[in-house]
C-alpha positions as CSV (number, residue, x, y, z in Angstrom):
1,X,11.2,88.3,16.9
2,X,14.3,87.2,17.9
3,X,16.1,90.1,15.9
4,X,13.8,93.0,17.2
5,X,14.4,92.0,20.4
6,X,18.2,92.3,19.8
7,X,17.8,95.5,19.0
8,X,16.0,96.0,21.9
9,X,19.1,95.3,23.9
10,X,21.4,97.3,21.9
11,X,19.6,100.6,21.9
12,X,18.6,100.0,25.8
13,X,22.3,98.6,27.0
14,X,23.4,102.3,25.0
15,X,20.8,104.3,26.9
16,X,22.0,102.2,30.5
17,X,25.4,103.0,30.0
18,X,24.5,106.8,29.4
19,X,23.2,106.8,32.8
20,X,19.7,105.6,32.6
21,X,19.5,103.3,35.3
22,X,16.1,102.0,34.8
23,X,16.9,100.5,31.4
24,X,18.3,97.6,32.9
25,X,14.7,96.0,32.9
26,X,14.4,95.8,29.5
27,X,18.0,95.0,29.0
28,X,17.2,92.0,31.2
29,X,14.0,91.0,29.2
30,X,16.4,91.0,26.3
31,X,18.5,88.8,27.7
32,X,17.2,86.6,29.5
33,X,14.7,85.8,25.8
34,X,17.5,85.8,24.0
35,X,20.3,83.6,26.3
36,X,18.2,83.0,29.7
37,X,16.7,79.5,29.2
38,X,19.1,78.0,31.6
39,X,18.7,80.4,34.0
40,X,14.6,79.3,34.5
41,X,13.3,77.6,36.8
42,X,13.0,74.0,36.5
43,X,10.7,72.3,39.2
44,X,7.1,73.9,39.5
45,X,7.7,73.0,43.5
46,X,6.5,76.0,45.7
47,X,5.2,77.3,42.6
48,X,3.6,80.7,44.5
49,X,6.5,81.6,46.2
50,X,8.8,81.3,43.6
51,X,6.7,83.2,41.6
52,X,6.0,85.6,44.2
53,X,9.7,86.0,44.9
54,X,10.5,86.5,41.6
55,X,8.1,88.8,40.7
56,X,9.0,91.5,43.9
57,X,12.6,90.9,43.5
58,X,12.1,92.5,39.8
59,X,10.1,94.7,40.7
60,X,12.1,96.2,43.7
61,X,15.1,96.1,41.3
62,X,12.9,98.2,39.3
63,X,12.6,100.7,42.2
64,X,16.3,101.0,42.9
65,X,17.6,101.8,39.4
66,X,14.2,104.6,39.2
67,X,16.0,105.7,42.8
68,X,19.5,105.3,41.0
69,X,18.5,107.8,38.1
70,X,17.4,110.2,40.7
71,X,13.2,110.0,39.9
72,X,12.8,110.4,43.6
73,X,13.4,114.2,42.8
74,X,13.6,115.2,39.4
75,X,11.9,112.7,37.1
76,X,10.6,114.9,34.1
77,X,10.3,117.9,36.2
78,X,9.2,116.7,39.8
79,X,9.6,113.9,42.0
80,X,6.7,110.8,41.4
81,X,8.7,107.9,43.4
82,X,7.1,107.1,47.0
83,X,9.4,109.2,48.9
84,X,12.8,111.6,48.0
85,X,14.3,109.5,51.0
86,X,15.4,106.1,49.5
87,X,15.4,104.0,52.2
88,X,11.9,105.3,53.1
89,X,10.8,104.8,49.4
90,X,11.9,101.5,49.6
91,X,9.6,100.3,52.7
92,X,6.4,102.9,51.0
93,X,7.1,100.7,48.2
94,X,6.7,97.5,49.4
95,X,3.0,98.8,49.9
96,X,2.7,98.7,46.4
97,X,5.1,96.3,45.2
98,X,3.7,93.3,47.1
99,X,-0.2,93.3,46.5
100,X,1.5,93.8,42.9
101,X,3.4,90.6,42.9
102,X,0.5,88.9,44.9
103,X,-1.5,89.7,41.9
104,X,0.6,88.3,38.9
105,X,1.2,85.6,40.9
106,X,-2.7,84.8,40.7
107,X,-3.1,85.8,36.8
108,X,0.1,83.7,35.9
109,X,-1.7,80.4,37.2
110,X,-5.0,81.4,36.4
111,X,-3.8,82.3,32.6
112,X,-1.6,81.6,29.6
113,X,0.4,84.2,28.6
114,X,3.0,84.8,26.3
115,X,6.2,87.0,26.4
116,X,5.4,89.3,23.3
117,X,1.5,89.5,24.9
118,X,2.9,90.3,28.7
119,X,5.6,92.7,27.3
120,X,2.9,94.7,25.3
121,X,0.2,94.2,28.0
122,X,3.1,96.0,30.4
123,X,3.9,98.3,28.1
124,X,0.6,99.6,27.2
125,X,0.2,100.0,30.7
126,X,3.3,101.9,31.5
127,X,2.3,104.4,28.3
128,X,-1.3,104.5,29.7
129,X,-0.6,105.3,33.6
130,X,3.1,106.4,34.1
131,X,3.3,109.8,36.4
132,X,-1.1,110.0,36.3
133,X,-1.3,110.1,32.5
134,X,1.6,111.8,31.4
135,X,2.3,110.5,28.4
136,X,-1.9,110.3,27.7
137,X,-1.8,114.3,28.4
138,X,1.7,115.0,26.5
139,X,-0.3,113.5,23.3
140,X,-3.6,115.4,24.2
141,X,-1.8,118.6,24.3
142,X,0.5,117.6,20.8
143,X,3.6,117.9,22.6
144,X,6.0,116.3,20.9
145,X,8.0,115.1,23.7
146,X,5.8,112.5,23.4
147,X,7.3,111.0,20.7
148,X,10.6,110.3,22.4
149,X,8.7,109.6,25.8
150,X,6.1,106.8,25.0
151,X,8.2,104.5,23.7
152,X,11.3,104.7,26.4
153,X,8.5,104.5,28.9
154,X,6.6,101.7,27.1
155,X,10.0,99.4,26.9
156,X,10.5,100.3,30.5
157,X,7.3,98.7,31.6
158,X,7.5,96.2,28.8
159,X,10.5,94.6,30.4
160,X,9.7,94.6,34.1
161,X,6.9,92.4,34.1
162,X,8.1,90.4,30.7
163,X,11.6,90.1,32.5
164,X,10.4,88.0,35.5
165,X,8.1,86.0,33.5
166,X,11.1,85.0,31.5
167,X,12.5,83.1,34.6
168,X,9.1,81.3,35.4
169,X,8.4,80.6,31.9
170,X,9.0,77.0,31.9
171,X,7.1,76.0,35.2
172,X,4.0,78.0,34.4
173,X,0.4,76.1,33.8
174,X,0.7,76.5,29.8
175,X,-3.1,75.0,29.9
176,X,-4.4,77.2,31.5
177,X,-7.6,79.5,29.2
178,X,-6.7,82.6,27.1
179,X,-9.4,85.2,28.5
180,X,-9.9,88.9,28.1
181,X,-9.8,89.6,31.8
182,X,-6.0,88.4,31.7
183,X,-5.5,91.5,30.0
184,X,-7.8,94.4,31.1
185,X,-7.7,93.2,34.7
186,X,-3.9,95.1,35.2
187,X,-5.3,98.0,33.7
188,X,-8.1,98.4,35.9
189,X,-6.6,96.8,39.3
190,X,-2.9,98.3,39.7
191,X,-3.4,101.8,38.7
192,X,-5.6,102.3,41.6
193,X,-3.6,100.3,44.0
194,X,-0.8,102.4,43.0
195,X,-2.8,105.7,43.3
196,X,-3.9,105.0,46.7
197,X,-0.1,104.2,48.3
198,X,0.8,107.4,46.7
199,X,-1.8,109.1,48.7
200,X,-1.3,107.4,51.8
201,X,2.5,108.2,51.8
202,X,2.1,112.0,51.0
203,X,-0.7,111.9,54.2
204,X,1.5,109.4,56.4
205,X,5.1,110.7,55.7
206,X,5.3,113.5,53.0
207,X,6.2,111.6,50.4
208,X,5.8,114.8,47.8
């Protein structure tokens, strides 16, 4: 595991320095797995907030590098962040971003996860939902920009919600049950969370 997730680092450090911004979340799942465990929490006091916290300041890291690379404009053809203006996109955001981190914060102390299980549980989702099935309709259609696609987006995703869990790893209920609903609830709650900020910023503020 250990060695696949070097390579990880490698090929996503490379694509980073190229100018892909948003690679720095799985460059940070790769490091923190590899080198991190003395950067994790140690006391499971507050335990909520600190996972809250740590959760949205991932994933608002997550939204500056995808404003960074430009996506509020010209990701794969046409803008899908909350709004072209980044300061606005940053407060539309939030909309999203914290319900999201309100809701891992209830399956990490309602479940046991793992990082392998999280990081293909976000991937999978990323691959699944990214820009309203893009990738889904890239493979219906046989394009084979798919093949260079799904698993740049599927690392992407991987690492932001994998990355955070990294830090929390240690003061996490590890007792807690194993249940299918840890799994297939992300799938079915965030998409449409997402979907719904995405309308209410292009009805509220033009966000497209």
């Amino acid at each position: 595991m250990r060695n696949i997730v070097f390579v990880l680092l490698l090929l996503s450090a490379g694509l980073l320095l190229l100018g892909e911004t948003v690679m720095v979340m799985p460059v940070l799942f790769a490091v923190l797995f590899l080198y991190g465990a003395k950067l994790q929490f140690r006391s499971a006091r507050f335990l909520k907030a600190k996972i809250f916290c740590t959760v949205l300041a991932f994933s608002l890291l997550f939204e500056v590098a995808a404003i960074l690379k430009g996506y509020g404009t010209n990701e794969f053809g046409g803008g899908t962040l909350f709004h072209p203006n980044p300061g606005l996109d940053i407060l539309i955001s939030l909309l999203y971003w914290v319900p999201y981190s309100v809701f891992w914060t209830h399956l990490f102390t309602r479940y046991s996860y793992t990082p392998k299980k999280l990081f293909l549980l976000g991937g999978s989702y990323g691959v699944l939902t990214e820009q309203f099935f893009f990738i889904p309709l890239l493979l219906f259609t046989l394009n084979p920009f798919v093949l260079v696609a799904a698993p740049y987006v599927f690392v992407l995703y991987g690492g932001a919600i994998a990355a955070p869990y990294l830090i929390l790893e240690r003061i996490l209920p590890h007792d807690k049950p194993v249940d299918k609903r840890q799994y297939w609830l992300p799938m079915v709650a965030l998409f449409p969370m997402l979907a719904i900020v995405f309308v209410l910023a292009h009805v509220l503020v033009g966000g497209w």
